[in-house]
KETIDO-125721 format. One line per field, with one value per atom (N, C-alpha, C, CB): atom name; x, y, z. Coordinates in steps of 0.05 Angstrom, whole numbers, m for minus. Glycine has a CB too. Layout:
N
atomo (CA	...)
c1 (X	...)
c2 (Y	...)
c3 (Z	...)
# end
This chain:
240
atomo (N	CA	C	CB	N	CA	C	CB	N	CA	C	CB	N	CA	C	CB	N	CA	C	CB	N	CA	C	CB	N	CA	C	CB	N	CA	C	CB	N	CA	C	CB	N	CA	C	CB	N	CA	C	CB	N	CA	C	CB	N	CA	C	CB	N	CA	C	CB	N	CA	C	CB	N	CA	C	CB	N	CA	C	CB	N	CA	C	CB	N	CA	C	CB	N	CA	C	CB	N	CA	C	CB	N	CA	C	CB	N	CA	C	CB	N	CA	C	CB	N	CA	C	CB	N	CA	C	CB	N	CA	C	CB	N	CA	C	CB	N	CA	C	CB	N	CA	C	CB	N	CA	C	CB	N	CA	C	CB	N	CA	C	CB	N	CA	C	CB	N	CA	C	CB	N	CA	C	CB	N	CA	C	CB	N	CA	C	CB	N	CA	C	CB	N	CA	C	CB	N	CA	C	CB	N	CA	C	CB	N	CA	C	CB	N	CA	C	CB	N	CA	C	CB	N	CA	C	CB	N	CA	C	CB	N	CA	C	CB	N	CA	C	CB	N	CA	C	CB	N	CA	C	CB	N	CA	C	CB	N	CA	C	CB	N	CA	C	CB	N	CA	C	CB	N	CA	C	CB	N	CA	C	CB	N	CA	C	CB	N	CA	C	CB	N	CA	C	CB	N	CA	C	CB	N	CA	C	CB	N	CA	C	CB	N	CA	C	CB	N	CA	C	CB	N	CA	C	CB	N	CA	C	CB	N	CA	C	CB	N	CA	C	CB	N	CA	C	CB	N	CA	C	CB	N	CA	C	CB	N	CA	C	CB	N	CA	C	CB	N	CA	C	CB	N	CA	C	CB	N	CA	C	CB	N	CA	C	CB	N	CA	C	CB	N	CA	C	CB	N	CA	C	CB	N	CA	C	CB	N	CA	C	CB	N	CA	C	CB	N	CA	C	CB	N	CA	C	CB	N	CA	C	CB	N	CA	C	CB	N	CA	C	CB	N	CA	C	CB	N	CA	C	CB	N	CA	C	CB	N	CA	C	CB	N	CA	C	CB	N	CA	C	CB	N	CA	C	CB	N	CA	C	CB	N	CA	C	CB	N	CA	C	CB	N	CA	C	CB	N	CA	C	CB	N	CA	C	CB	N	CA	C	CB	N	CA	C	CB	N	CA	C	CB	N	CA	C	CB	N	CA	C	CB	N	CA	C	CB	N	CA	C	CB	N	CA	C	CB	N	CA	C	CB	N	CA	C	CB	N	CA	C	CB	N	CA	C	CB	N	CA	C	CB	N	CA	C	CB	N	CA	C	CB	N	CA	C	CB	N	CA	C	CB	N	CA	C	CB	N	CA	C	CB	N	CA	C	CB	N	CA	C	CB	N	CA	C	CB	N	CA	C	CB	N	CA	C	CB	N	CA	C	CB	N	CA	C	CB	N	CA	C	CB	N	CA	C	CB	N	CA	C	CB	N	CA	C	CB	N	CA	C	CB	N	CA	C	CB	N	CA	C	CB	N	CA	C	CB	N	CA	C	CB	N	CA	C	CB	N	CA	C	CB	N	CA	C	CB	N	CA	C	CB	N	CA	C	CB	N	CA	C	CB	N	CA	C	CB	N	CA	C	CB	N	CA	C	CB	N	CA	C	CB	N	CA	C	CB	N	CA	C	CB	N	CA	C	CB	N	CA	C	CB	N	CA	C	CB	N	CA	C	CB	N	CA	C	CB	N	CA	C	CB	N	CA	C	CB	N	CA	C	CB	N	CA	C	CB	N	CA	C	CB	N	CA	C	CB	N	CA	C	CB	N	CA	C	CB	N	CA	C	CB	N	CA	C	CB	N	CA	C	CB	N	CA	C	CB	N	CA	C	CB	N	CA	C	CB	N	CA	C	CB	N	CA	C	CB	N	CA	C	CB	N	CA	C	CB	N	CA	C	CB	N	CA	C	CB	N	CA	C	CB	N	CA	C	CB	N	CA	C	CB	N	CA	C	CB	N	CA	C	CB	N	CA	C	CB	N	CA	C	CB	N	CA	C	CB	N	CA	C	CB	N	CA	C	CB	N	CA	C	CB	N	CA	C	CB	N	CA	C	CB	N	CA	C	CB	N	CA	C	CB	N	CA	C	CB	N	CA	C	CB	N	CA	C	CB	N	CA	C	CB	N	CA	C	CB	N	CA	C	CB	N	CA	C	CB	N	CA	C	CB	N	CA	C	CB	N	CA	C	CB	N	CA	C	CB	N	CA	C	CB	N	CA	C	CB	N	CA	C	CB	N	CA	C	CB	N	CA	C	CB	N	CA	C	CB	N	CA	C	CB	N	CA	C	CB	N	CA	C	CB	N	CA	C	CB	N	CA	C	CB	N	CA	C	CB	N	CA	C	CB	N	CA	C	CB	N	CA	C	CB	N	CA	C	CB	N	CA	C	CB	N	CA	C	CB	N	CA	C	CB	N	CA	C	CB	N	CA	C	CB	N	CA	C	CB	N	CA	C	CB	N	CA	C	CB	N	CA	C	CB	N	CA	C	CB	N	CA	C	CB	N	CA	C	CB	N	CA	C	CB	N	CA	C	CB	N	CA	C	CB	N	CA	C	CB	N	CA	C	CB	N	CA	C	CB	N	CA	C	CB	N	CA	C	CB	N	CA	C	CB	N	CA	C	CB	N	CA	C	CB	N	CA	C	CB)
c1 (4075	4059	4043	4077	4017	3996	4001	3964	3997	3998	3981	4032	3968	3954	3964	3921	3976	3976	3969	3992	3970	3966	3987	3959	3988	4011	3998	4019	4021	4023	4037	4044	4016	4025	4049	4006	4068	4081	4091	4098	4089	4101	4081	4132	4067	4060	4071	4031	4082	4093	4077	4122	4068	4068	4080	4077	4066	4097	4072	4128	4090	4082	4048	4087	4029	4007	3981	3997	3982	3963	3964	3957	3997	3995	4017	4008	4014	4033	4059	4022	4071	4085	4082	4114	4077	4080	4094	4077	4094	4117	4108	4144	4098	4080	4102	4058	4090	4113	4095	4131	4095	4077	4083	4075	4061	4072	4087	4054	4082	4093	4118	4082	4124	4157	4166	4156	4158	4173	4176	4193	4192	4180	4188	4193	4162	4163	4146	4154	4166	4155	4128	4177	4114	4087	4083	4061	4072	4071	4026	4095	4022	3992	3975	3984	3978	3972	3947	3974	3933	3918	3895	3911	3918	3901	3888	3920	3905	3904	3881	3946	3878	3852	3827	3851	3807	3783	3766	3768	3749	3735	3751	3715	3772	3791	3776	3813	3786	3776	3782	3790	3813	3823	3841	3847	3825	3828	3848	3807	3863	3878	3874	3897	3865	3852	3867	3821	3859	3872	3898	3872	3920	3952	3957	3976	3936	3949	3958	3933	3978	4000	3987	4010	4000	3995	3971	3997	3950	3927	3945	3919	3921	3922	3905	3911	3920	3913	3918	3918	3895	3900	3901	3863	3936	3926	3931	3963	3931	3942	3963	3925	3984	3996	4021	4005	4030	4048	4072	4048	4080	4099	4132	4091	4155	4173	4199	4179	4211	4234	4260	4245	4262	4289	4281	4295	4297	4297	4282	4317	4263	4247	4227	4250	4204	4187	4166	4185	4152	4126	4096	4116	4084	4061	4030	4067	4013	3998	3971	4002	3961	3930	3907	3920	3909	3883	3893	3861	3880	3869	3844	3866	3848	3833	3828	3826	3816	3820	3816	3800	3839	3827	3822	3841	3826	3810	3812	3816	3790	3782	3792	3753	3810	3810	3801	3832	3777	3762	3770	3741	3774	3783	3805	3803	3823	3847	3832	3866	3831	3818	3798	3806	3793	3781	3785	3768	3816	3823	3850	3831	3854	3874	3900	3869	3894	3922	3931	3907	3910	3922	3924	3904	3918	3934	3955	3926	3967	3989	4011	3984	3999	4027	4017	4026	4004	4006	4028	3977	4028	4049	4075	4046	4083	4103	4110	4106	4095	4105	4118	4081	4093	4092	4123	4072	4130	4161	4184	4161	4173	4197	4202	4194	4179	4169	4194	4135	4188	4199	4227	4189	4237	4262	4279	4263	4268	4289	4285	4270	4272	4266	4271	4250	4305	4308	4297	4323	4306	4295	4293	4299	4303	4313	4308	4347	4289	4283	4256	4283	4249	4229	4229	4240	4205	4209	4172	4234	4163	4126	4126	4104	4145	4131	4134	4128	4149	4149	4120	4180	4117	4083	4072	4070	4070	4039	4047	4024	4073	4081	4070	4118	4074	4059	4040	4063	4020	3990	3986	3976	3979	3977	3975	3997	3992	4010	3978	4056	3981	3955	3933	3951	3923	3900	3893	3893	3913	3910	3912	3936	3919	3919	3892	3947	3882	3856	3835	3851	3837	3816	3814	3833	3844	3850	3828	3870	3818	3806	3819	3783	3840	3866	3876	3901	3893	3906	3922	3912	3937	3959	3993	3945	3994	4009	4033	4003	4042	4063	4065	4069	4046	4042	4061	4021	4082	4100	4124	4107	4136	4155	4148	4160	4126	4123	4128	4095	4123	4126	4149	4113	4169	4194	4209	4210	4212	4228	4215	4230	4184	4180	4193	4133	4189	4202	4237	4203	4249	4279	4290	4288	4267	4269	4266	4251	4256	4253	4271	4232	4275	4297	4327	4296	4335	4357	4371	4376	4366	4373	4363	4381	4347	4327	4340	4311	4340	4340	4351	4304	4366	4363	4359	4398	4335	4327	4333	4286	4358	4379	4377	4413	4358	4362	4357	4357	4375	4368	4384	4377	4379	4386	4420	4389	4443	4466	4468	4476	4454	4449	4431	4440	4442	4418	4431	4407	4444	4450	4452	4469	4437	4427	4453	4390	4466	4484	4467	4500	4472	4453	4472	4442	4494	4508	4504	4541	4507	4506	4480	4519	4470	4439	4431	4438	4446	4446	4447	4469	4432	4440	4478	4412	4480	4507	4512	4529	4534	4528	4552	4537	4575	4581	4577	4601	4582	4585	4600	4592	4588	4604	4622	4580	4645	4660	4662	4688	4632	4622	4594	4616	4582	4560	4536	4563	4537	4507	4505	4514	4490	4473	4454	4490	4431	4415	4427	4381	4419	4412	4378	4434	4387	4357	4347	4362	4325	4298	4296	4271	4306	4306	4310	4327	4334	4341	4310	4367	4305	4282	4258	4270	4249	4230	4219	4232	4259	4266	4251	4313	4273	4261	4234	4273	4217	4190	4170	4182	4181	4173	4176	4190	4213	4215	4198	4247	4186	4169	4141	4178	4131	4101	4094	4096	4067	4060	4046	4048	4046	4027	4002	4015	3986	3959	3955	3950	3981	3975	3977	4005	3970	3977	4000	3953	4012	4030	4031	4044	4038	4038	4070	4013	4060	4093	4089	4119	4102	4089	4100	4090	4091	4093	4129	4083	4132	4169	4188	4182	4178	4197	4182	4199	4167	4154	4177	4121	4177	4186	4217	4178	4231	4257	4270	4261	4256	4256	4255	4212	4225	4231	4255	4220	4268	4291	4308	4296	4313	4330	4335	4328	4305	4302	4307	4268	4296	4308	4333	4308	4355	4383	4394	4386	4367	4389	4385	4382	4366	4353	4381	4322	4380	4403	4426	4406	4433	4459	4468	4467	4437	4440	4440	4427	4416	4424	4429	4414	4455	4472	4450	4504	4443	4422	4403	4418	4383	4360	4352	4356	4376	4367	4353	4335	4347	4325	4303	4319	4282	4257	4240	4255	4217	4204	4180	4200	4162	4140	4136	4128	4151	4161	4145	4205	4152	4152	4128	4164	4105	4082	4069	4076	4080	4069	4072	4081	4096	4094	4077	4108	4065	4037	4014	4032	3998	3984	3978	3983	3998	4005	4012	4029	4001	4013	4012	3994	3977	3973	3974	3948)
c2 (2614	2599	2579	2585	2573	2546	2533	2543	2511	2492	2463	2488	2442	2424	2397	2428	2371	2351	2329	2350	2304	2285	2280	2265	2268	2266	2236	2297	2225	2199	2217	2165	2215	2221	2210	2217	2212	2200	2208	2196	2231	2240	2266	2249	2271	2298	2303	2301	2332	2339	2359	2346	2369	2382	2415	2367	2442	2462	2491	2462	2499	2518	2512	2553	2535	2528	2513	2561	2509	2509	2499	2531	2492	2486	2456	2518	2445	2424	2420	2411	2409	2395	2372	2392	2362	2347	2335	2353	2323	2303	2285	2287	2290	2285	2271	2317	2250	2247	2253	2218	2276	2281	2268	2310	2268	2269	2286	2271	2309	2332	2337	2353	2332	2349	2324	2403	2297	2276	2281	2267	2280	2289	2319	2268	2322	2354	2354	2381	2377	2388	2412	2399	2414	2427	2439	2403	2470	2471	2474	2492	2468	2473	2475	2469	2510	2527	2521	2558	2534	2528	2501	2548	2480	2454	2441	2431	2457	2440	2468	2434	2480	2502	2480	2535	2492	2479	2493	2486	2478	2483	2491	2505	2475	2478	2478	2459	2493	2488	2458	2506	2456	2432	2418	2440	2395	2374	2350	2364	2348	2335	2307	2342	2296	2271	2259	2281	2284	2283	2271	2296	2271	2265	2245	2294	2229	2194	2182	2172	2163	2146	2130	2121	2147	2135	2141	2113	2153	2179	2189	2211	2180	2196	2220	2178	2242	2262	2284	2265	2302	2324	2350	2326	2360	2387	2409	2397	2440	2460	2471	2475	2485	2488	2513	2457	2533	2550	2546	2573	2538	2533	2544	2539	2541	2562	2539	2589	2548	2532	2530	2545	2545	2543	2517	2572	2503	2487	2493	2479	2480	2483	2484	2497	2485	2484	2505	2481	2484	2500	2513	2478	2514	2526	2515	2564	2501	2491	2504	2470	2513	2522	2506	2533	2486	2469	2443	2477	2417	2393	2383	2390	2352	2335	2301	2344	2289	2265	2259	2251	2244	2226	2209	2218	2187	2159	2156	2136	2143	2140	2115	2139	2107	2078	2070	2068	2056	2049	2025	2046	2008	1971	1979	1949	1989	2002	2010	2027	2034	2038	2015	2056	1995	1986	1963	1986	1957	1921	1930	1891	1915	1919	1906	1917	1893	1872	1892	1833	1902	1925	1950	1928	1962	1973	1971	1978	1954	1948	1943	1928	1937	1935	1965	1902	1975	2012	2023	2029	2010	2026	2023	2028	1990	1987	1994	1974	1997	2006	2037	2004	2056	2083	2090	2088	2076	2069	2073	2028	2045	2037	2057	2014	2078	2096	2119	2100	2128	2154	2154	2154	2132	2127	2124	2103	2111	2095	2119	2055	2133	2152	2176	2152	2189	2209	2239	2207	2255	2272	2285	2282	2287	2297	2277	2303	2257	2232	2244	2196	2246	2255	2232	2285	2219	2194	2186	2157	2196	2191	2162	2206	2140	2116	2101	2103	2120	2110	2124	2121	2143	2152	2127	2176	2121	2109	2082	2108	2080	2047	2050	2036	2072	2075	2076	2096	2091	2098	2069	2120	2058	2029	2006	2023	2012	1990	1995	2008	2019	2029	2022	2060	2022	2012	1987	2018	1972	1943	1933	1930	1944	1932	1946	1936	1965	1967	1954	1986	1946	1932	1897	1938	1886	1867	1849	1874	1827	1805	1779	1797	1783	1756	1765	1759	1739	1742	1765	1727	1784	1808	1800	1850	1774	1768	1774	1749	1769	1767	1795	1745	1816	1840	1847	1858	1850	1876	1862	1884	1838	1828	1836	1804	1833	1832	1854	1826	1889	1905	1917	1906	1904	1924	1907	1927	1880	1880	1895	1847	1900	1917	1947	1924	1951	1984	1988	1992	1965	1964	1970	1938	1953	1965	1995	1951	2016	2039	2059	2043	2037	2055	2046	2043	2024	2025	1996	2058	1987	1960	1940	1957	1932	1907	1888	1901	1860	1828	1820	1813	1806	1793	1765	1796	1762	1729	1711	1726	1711	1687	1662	1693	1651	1630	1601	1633	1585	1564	1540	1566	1516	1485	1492	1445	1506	1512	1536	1512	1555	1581	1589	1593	1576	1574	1586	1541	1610	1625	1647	1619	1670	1708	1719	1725	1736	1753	1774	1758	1789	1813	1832	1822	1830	1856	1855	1857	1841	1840	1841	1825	1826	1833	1807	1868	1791	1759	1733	1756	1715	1685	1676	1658	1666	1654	1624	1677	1614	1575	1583	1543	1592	1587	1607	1578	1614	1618	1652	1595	1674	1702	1697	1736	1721	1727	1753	1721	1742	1765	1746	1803	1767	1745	1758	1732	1767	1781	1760	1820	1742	1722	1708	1701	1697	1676	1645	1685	1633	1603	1587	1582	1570	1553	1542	1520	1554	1555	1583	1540	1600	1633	1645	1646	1633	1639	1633	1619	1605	1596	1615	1556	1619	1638	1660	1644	1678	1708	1703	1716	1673	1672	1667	1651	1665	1662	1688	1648	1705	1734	1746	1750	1744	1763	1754	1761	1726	1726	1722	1702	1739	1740	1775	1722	1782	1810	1815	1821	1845	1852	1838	1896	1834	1824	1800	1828	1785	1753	1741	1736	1718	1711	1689	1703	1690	1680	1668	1695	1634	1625	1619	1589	1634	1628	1626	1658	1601	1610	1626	1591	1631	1648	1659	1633	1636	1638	1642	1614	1636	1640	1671	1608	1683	1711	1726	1718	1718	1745	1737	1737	1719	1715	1719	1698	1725	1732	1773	1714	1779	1805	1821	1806	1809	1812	1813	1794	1803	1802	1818	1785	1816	1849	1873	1856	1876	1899	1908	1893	1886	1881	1888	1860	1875	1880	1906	1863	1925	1954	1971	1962	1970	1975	1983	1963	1949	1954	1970	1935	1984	1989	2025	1973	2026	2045	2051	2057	2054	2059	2073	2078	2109	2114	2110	2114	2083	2079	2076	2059	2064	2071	2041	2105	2046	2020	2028	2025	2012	2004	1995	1997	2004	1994	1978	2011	1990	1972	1936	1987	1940	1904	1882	1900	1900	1883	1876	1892	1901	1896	1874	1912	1869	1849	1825	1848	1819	1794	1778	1794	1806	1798	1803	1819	1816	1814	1798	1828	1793	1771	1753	1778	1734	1704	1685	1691	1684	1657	1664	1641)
c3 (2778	2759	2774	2738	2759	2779	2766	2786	2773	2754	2769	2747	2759	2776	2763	2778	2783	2777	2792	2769	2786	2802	2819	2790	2851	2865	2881	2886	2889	2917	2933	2913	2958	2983	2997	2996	3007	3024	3052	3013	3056	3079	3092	3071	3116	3128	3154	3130	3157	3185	3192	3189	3215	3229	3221	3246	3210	3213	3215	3174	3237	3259	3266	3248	3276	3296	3276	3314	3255	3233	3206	3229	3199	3169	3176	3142	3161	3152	3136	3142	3129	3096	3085	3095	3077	3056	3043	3046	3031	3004	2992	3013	2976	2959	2925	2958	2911	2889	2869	2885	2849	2832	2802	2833	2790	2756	2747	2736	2746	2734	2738	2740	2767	2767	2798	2780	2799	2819	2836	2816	2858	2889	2900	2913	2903	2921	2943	2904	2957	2982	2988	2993	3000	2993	3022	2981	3026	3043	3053	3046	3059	3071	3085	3071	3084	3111	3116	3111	3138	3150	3151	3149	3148	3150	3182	3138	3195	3223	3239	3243	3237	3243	3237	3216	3259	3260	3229	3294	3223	3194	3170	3196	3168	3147	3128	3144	3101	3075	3069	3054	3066	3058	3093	3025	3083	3104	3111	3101	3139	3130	3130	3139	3132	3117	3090	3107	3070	3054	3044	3055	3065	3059	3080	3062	3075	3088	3074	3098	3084	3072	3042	3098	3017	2997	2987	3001	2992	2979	2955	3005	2936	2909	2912	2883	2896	2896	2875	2914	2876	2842	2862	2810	2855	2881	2844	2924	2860	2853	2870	2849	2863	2881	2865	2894	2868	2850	2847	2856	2829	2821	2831	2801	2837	2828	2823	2852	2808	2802	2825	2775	2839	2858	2874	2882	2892	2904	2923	2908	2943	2967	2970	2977	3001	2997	2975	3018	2964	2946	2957	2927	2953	2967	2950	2965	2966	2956	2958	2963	2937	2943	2951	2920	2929	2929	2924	2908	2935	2938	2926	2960	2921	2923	2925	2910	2933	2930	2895	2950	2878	2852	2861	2830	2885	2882	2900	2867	2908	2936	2954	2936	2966	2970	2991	2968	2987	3005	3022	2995	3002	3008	3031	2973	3022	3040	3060	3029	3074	3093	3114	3080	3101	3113	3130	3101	3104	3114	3128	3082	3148	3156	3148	3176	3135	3117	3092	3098	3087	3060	3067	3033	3092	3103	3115	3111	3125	3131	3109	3145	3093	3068	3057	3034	3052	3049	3065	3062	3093	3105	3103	3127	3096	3083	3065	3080	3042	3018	3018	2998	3041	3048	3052	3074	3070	3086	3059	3099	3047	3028	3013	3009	2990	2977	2990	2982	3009	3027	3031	3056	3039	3047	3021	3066	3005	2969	2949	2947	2942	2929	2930	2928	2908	2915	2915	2911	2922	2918	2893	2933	2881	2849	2828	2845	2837	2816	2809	2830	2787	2761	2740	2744	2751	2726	2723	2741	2696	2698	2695	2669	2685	2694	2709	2683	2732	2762	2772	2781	2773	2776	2770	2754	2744	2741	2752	2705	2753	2765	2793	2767	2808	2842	2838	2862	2819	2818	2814	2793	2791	2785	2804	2771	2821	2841	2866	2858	2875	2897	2886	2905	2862	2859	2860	2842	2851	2845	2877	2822	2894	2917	2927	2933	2925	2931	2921	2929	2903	2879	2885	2840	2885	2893	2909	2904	2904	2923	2932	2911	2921	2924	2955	2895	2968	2980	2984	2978	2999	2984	3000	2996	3015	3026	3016	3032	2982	2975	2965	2959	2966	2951	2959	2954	2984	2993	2977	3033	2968	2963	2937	2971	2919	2882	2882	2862	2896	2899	2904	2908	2923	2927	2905	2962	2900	2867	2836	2859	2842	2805	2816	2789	2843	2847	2834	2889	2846	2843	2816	2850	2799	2770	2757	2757	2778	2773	2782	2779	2800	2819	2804	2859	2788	2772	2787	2775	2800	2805	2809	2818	2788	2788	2793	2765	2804	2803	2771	2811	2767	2730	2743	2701	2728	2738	2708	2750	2721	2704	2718	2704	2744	2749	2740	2762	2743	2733	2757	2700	2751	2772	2785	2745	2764	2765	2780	2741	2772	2780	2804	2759	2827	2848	2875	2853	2875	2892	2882	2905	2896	2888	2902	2906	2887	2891	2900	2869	2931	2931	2918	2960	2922	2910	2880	2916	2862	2843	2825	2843	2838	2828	2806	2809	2816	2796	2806	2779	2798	2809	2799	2790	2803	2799	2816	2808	2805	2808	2828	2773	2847	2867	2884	2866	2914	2928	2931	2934	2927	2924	2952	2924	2939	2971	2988	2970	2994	3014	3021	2998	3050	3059	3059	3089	3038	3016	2992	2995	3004	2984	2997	2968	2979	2990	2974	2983	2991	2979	2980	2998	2973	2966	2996	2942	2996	2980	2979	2994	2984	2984	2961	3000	2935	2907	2902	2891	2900	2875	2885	2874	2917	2915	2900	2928	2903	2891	2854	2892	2854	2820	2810	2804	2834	2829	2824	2851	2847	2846	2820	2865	2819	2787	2765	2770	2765	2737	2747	2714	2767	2775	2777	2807	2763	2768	2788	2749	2789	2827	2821	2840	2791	2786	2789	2764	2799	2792	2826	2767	2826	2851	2856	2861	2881	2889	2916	2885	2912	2948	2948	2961	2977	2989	3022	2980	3033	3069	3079	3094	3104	3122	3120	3151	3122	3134	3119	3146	3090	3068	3053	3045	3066	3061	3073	3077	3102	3128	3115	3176	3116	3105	3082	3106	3064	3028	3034	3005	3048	3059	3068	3075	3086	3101	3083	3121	3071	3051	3027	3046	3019	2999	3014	2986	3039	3056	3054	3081	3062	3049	3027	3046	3009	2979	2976	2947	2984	2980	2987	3004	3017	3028	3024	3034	3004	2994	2974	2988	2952	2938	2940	2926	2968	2972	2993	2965	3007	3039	3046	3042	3048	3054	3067	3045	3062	3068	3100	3054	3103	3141	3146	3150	3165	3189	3176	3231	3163	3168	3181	3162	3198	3215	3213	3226	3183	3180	3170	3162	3161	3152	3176	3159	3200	3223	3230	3244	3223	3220	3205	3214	3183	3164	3177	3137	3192	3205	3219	3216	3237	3256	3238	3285	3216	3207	3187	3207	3170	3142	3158	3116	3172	3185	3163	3212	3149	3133	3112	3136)
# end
């Protein structure tokens, strides 16, 4: 069966002298594997260009229900992101996000308003003329909510230490050494009630340390996830 939908890029390898894979998270049927031959041949039809980190895209590709790779006919770019491409600060949180996206997201997760929550999310950071400093943080807590373990921002003057395990402020001290304290809680509680559209100051130091920490809470939620590497980037590029 063909069938055509919109997909976020996340992942391309290399497979045998000429074609690639893919992993792409679509509307239609959530993340799949794609295979697409002769991309790496000189005068390709379809180009790989195409399947950079976080590229929206409308392919065709045939369907089959068993588990594994699929087979992709046709491509295209839906939106072009230019701004991205160009700046290097929003590229750099593309690649974080790219990261986070790949690693937290299972394979068997089919959810359309996680789609449009990623589609949505890429544009607004392309479109964006604000600062995007706090973008990777507003971003991996609205994801958490999709992924099934959001933050409950219960905080308040009493309630001023984040349980990472739990996923809550609470007024003493958990027993275990997965928590933040202040100024790190009131930050978190700043995030949960700010959208990717709005803006947010936070310095340098309580960015990279609030990060680290969502890294953490990700982590904990899902063993899985492994080491992250791009984070580290943001440090040298997101300074001010």
């Amino acid at each position: 069966m063909l069938i055509s939908t919109r997909g976020v890029v996340l992942y391309q390898t290399d497979y045998s002298e000429t074609s690639i894979i893919v992993k792409i998270y679509t509307e239609q049927f959530g993340l799949q594997s794609y295979i697409v031959k002769g991309v790496r041949k000189k005068g390709a039809r379809i180009k790989r260009n195409l399947f950079g980190p976080l590229s929206l895209v409308e392919l065709v590709a045939y369907r089959k229900e068993t588990p594994g790779l699929q087979m992709m006919k046709d491509v295209t770019c839906y939106h072009q992101l230019n701004a991205i491409a160009s700046d290097i600060a929003k590229s750099s949180v593309v690649l974080f996000m790219n990261e986070l996206l790949y690693r937290a997201i299972p394979e068997e997760m089919h959810d359309k308003n996680l789609f449009e929550f990623l589609y949505n999310s890429i544009i607004q950071l392309d479109k964006t003329s604000e600062n995007v400093s706090a973008f990777p943080l507003l971003f991996a807590i609205q994801l958490a909510h999709y992924l099934g373990f959001e933050p409950h921002n219960n905080y308040t003057a009493d309630r001023n230490v984040f349980d990472l395990q739990e996923g809550n402020f609470c007024r003493q001290l958990p027993g275990h050494p997965n928590y933040l304290l202040e100024p790190l809680s009131y930050a978190l509680s700043r995030i949960l009630d700010t959208g990717l559209n709005q803006t947010l100051s936070l310095d340098f130091n309580t960015r990279s340390a609030l990060l680290e920490k969502l890294i953490e809470y990700y982590r904990l939620h899902i063993p899985s996830l492994g080491e992250l590497k791009s984070h580290h980037i943001l440090t040298i590029v997101l300074r001010d």
